[in-house]
C-alpha positions in Angstrom: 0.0 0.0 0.0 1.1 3.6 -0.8 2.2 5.6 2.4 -1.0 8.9 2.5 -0.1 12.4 3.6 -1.3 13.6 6.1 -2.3 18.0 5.5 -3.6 19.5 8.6 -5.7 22.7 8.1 -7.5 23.4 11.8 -5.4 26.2 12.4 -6.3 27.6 9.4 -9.7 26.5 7.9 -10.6 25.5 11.2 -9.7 28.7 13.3 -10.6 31.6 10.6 -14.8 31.1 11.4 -14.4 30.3 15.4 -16.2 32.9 17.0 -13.8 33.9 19.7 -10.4 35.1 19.4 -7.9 32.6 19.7 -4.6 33.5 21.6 -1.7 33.4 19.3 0.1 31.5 21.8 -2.1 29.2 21.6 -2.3 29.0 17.7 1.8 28.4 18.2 0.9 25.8 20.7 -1.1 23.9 18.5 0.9 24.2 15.3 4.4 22.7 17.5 2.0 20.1 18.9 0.7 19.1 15.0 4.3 18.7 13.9 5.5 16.8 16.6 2.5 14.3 15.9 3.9 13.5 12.7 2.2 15.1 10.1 2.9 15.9 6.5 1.9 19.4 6.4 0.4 22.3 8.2 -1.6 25.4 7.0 -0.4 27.5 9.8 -2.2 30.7 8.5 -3.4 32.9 6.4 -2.3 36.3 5.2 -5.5 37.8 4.5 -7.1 41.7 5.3 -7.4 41.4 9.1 -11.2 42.6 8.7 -11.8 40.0 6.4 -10.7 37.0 8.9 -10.7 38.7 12.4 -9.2 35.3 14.1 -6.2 35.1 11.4 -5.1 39.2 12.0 -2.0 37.7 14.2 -0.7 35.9 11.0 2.6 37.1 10.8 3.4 36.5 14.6 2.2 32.6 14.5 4.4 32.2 11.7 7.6 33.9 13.5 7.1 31.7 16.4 6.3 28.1 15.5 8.9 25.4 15.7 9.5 24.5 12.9 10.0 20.3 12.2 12.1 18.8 9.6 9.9 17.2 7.0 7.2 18.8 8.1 5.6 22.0 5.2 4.4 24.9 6.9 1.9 26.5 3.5 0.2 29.8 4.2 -2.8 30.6 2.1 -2.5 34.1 0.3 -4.9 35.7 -1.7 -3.1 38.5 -3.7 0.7 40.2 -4.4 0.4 41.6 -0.8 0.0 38.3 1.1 2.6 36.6 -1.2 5.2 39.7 0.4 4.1 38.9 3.8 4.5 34.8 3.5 7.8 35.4 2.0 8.7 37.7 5.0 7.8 35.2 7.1 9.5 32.2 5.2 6.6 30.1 4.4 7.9 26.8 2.2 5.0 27.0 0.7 1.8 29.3 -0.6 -2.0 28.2 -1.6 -4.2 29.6 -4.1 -7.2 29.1 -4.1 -9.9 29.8 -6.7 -13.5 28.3 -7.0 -14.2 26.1 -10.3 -17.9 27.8 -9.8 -18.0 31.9 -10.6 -21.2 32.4 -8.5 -18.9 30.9 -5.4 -15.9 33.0 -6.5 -17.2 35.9 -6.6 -18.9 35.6 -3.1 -15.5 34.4 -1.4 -13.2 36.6 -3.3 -15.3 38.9 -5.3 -13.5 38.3 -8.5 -14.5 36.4 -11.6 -12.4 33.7 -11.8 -10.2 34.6 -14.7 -9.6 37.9 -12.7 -8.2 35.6 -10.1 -5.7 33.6 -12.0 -4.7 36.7 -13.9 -3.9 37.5 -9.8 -2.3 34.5 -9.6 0.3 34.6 -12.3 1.3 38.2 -10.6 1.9 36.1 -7.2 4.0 33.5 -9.3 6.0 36.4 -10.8 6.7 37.9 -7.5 7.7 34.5 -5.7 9.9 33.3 -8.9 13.5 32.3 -7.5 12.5 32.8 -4.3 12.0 29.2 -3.4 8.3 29.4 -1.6 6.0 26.4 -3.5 2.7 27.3 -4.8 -0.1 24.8 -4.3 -3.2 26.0 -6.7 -6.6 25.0 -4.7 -9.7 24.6 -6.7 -12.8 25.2 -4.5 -16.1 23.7 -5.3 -14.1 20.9 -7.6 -17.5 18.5 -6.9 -20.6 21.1 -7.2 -21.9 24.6 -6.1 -24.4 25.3 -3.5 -25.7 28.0 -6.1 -24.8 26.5 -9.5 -25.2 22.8 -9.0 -23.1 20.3 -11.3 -19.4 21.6 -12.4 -17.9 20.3 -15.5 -15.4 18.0 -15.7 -13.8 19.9 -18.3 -13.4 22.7 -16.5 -12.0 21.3 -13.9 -9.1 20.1 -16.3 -8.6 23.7 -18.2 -8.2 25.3 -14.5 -5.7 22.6 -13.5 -3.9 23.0 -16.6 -4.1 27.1 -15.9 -2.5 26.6 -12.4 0.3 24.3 -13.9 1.4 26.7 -16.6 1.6 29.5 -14.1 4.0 26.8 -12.1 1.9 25.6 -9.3 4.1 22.4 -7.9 0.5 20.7 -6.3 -2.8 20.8 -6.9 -5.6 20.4 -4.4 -9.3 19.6 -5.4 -11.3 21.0 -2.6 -15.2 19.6 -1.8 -16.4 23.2 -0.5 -19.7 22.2 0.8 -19.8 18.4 0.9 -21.0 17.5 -2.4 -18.8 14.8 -3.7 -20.3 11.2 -3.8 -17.5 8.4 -4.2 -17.9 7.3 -7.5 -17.6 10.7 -8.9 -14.4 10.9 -6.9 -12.8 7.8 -8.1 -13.8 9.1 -12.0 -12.6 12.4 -11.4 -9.2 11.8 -9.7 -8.7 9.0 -12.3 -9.0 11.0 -15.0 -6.7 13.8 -13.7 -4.0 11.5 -12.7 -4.4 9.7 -16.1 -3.1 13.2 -17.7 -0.7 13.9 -15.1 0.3 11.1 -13.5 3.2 12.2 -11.5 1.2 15.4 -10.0 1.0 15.9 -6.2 -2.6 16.2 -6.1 -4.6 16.6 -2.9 -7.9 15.9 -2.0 -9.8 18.4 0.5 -13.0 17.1 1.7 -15.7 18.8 4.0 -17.8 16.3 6.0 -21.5 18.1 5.6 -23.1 15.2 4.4 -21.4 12.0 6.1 -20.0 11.5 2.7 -16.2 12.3 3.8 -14.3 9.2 4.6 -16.1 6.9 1.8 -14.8 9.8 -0.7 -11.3 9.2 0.8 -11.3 5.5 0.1 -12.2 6.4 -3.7 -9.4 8.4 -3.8 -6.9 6.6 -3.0 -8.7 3.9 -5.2 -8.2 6.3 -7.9 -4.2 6.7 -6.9 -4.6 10.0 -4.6 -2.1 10.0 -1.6 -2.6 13.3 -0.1 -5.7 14.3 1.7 -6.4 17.4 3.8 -8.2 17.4 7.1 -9.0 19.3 10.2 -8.1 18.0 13.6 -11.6 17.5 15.6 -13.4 17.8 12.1 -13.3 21.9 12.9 -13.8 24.3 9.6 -16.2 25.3 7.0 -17.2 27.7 4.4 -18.3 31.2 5.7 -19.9 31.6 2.0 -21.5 28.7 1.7 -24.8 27.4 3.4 -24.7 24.7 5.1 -21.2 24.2 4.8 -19.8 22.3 7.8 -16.2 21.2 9.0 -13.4 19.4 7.4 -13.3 15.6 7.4 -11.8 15.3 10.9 -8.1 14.4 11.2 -8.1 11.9 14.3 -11.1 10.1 12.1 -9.1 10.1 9.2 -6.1 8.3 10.6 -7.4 5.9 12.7 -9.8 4.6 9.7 -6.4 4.5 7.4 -4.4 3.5 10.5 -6.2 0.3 11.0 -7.5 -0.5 6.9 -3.4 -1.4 7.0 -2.1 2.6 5.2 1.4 3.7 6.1 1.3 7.4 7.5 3.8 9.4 9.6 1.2 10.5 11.3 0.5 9.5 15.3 -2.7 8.8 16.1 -2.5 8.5 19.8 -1.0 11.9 20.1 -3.4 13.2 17.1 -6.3 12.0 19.9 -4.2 13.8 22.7 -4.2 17.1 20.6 -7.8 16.9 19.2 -9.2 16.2 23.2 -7.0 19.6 24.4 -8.1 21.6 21.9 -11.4 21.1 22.2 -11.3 21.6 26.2 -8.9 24.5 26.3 -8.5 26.2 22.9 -12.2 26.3 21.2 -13.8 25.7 24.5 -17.2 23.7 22.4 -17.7 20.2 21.6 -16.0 19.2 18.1 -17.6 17.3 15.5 -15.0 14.7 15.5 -15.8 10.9 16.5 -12.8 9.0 17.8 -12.4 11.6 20.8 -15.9 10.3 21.9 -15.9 6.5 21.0 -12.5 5.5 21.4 -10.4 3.9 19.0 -11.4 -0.1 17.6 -9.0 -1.1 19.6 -10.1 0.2 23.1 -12.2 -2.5 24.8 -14.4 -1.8 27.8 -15.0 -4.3 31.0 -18.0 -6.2 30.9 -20.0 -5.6 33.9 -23.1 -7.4 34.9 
């Protein structure tokens, strides 16, 4: 079996709608404790208008003060020339893009069209060329629109092919708002990797309608090794209704964990993490499951 990446987004995509403020330090806290548990990459931040993502305005600051863990990525996402400045001021190793496949979506999340975007885009590449920062191009609602429906296939390919030519080193295929079913997973991915078949493609999958796990077994079906999550299933689309969290991290590696998959990724400490964020950093009950149930593994007395 292939060893999956692990991409943590919580302190991103997770923190950016939490009502509260959450203490840098304890955004620092959490990023140190993510790397330490092994996994692939982190989106520490991201270097948007402060008004825009309130919880996100200490940006700069999380990024100066994170330990940083060899072999771990630390990605920002940035959303113009500006932000691309600021990651490289702060040494990201890597950027995101991201731009919606729908235009109804992109022009509610970033008020552009979305050839106005990637025309953005290829001035953030020309600012970042030589510098050695990655760009990872992010296609938001990859598997359908709350407000258009169906999204073609097609188009999915010319915008991947538009993010390559600019030089984007990975591409992610982000499910905004939970509408991917498995099989269309499995026939997407496919046919992406069938045109590039040595791309580093990632799968970002939102949990709003139970449909999150079964879509990562169809990926990898299809040859995907990468998936984004969000430790204690935190996250979701302000601009989308309905939208709910991530697929949940600790969920995610203990169903690969025990279907036999190789990760770097720890899931007792995972579990640890999830449990203290939950009690002392977002102070609410997270959607994740394994916090509650316990893994397979943990067996109970049988009293009579």
């Amino acid at each position: 079996m292939n060893k999956i990446s692990i991409q943590e987004v919580a302190t991103r995509d997770g923190l950016q709608i939490e009502e509260q403020f959450v203490p840098t330090d304890q955004k620092v806290d959490l990023v140190n404790r993510l790397g330490a548990a092994g996994v692939d990459k982190i989106e520490v931040t991201s270097f948007v208008s402060p008004k825009a993502v309130p919880n996100l305005k200490d940006a700069e600051e999380v990024m100066q003060h994170i330990e940083r863990k060899e072999g771990v990525t630390y990605t920002a996402l940035i959303p113009n020339v500006k932000g691309a400045e600021r990651a490289l001021a702060c040494e990201a190793d890597e950027v995101n893009l991201v731009a919606s496949v729908s235009e109804t979506h992109n022009l509610k999340n970033v008020r552009q069209k979305v050839d106005d975007s990637f025309a953005n885009f290829k001035d953030i590449a020309s600012f970042l060329s030589g510098s050695g920062i990655d760009i990872n191009g992010t296609l938001a609602t990859t598997f359908g629109c709350p407000f258009e429906g169906s999204i073609s296939e097609d188009r999915v390919m010319t915008l991947i092919d538009q993010y390559l030519e600019l030089g984007a080193g990975g591409i992610t295929l982000a499910d905004t708002t939970g509408m991917a079913t498995p099989n269309q997973v499995f026939r997407l991915c496919g046919k992406v990797l069938d045109k590039w078949p040595d791309l580093p493609l990632t799968l970002h999958f939102h949990n709003t309608r139970g449909m999150g796990l079964a879509n990562v077994v169809e990926g990898i079906r299809a040859g995907v090794t990468r998936f984004d999550a969000s430790l204690g299933g935190l996250g979701g689309c302000p601009f989308a209704p309905g939208a709910t969290g991530n697929i949940c991290t600790e969920d995610l590696v203990h169903m690969l964990a025990f279907m036999g998959y190789d990760m770097k990724a720890d899931l007792d400490q995972l579990i640890a993490i999830s449990k203290h964020m939950e009690k002392e950093v977002v102070k609410h009950e997270v959607p994740g499951q394994i916090i509650k149930a316990g893994k397979i593994t943990d067996l109970h007395e049988a009293r009579s």
